[in-house]
C-alpha positions as CSV (number, residue, x, y, z in Angstrom):
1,X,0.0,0.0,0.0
2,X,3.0,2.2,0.9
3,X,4.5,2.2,-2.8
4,X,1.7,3.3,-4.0
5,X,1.2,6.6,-2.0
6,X,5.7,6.3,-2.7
7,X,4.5,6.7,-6.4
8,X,1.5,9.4,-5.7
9,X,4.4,11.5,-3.7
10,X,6.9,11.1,-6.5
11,X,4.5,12.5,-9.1
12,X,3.7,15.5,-7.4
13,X,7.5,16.1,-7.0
14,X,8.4,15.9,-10.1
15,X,5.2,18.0,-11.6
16,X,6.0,20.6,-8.6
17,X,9.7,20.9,-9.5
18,X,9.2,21.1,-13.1
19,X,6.8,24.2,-12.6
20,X,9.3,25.7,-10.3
21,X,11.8,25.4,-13.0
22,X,10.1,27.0,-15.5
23,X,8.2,29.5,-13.7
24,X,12.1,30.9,-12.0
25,X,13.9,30.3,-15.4
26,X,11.4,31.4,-18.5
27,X,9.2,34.3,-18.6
28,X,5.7,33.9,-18.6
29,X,4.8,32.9,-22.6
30,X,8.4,32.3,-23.9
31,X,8.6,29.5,-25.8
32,X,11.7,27.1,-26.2
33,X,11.9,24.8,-29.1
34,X,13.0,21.5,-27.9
35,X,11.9,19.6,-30.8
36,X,11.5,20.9,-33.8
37,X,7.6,21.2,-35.2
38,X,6.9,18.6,-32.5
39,X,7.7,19.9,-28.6
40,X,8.8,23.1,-27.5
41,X,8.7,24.4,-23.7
42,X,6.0,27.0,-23.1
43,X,5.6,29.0,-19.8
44,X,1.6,29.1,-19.6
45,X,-0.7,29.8,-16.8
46,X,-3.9,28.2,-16.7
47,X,-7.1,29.3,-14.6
48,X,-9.6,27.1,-15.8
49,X,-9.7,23.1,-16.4
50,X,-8.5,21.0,-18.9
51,X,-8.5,23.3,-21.9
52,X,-9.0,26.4,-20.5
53,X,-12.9,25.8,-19.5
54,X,-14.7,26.8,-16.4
55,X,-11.9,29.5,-16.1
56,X,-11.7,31.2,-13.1
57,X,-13.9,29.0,-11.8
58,X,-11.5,28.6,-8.2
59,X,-14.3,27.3,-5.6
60,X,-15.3,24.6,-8.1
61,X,-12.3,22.9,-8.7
62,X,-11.2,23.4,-4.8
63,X,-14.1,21.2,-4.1
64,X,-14.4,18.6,-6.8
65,X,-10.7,17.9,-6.1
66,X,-11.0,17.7,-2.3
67,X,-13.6,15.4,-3.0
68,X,-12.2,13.2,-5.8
69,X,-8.3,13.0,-3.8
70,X,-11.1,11.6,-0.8
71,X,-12.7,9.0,-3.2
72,X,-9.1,8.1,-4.4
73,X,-7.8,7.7,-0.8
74,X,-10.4,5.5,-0.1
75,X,-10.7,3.1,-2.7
76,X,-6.8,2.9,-2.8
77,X,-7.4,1.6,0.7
78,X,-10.5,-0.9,0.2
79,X,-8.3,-2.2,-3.1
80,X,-5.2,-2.2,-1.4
81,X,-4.4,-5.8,-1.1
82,X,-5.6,-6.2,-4.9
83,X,-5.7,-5.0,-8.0
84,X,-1.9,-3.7,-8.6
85,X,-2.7,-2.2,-11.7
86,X,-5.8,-0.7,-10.7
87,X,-3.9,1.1,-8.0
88,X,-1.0,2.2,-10.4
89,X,-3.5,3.7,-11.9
90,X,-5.6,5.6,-9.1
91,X,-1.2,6.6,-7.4
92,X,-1.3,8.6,-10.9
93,X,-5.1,9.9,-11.1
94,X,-4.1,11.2,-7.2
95,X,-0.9,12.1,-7.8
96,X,-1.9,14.3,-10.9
97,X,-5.4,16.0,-8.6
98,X,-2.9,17.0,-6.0
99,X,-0.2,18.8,-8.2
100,X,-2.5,20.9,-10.1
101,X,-4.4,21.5,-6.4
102,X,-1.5,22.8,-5.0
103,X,-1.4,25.7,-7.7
104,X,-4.8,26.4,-7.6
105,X,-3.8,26.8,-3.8
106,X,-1.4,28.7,-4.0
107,X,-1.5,31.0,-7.4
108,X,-5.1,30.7,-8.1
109,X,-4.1,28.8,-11.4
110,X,-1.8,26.1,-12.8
111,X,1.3,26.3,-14.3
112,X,1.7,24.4,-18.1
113,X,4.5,24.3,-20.2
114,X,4.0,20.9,-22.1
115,X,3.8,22.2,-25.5
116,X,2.8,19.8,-28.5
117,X,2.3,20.3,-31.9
118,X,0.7,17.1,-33.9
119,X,0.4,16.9,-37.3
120,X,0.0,20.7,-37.5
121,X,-2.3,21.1,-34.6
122,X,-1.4,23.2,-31.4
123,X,-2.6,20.8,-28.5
124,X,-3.4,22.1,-25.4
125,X,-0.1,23.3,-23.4
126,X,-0.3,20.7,-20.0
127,X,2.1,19.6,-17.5
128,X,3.1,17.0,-15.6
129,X,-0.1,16.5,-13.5
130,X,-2.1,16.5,-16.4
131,X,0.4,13.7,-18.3
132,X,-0.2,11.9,-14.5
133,X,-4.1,12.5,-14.7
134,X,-4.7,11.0,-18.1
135,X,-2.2,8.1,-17.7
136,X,-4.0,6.8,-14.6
137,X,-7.4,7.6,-16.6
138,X,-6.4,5.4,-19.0
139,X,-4.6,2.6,-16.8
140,X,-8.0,2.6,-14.8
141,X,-10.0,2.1,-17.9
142,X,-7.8,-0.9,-19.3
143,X,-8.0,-2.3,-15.7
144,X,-11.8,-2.1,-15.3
145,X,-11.7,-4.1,-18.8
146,X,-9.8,-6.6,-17.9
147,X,-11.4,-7.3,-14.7
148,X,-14.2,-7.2,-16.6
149,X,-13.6,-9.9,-19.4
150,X,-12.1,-11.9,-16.8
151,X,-15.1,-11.9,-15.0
152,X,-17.5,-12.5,-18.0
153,X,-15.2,-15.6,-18.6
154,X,-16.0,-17.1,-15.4
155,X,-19.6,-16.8,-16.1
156,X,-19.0,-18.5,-19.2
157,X,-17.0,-20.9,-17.8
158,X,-18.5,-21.3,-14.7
């Protein structure tokens, strides 16, 4: 159970630090190219949700993410002595609520700088938190699915 909350801790380091770096070494909007047509480093500030929606917004997302790192914390402890993948998956979800949190907290928005450009489209500039948020998303889904065809076999099976 403790690697898991290990993991959540680790994420919101390294989404913390990277903000740190680029908010004390880039001004806000200056863009570094790291790869070219691809990736570049973008300081962007963020007052709204994924996308820029419900902006400014502040009360909102104080409560649904007091009340989603709550849900997390306790189904990481009913699932806690099963389900490794599942729990991957909610460490990232948790990990990724409580580093954009601690922005909102604290600057009343949330720091980006993931810039991507595919196939000649500007995605959304995100940040660690975010890559954190959709990775467990997306672990949790392929979990659910497993558990569920597993499931479905036995009743075939059974």
């Amino acid at each position: 159970m403790v690697r898991y909350y290990i993991l959540t801790l680790i994420i919101v380091f390294l989404d913390q630090l990277t903000k740190w770096t680029v908010t004390r070494s880039m001004d806000l909007y200056e863009s570094i190219e790291v790869i070219p047509g691809f990736l570049s480093i973008t300081s962007h500030r963020n007052s709204g949700a994924a996308w820029g929606i419900l902006e400014g917004q502040m009360w909102l997302f104080y409560i649904v993410t007091v009340i989603v790192i709550g849900v997390l914390i306790y189904y990481m402890n009913l699932y806690k002595d099963s389900y490794p993948g599942l729990m991957i998956g909610f460490a990232f979800i948790l990990g990724g609520a409580i580093g954009n949190f601690i922005d909102r907290i604290l600057f009343q928005e949330v720091i980006d700088f993931i810039d991507v450009y595919i196939f000649n489209y500007d995605f959304p500039i995100f940040n660690i938190a975010d890559s954190a948020l959709t990775v467990g998303v997306v672990l949790f889904i392929v979990f659910m699915l497993i558990d569920e065809m597993k499931n479905k076999g036995k009743k075939f099976n059974g």
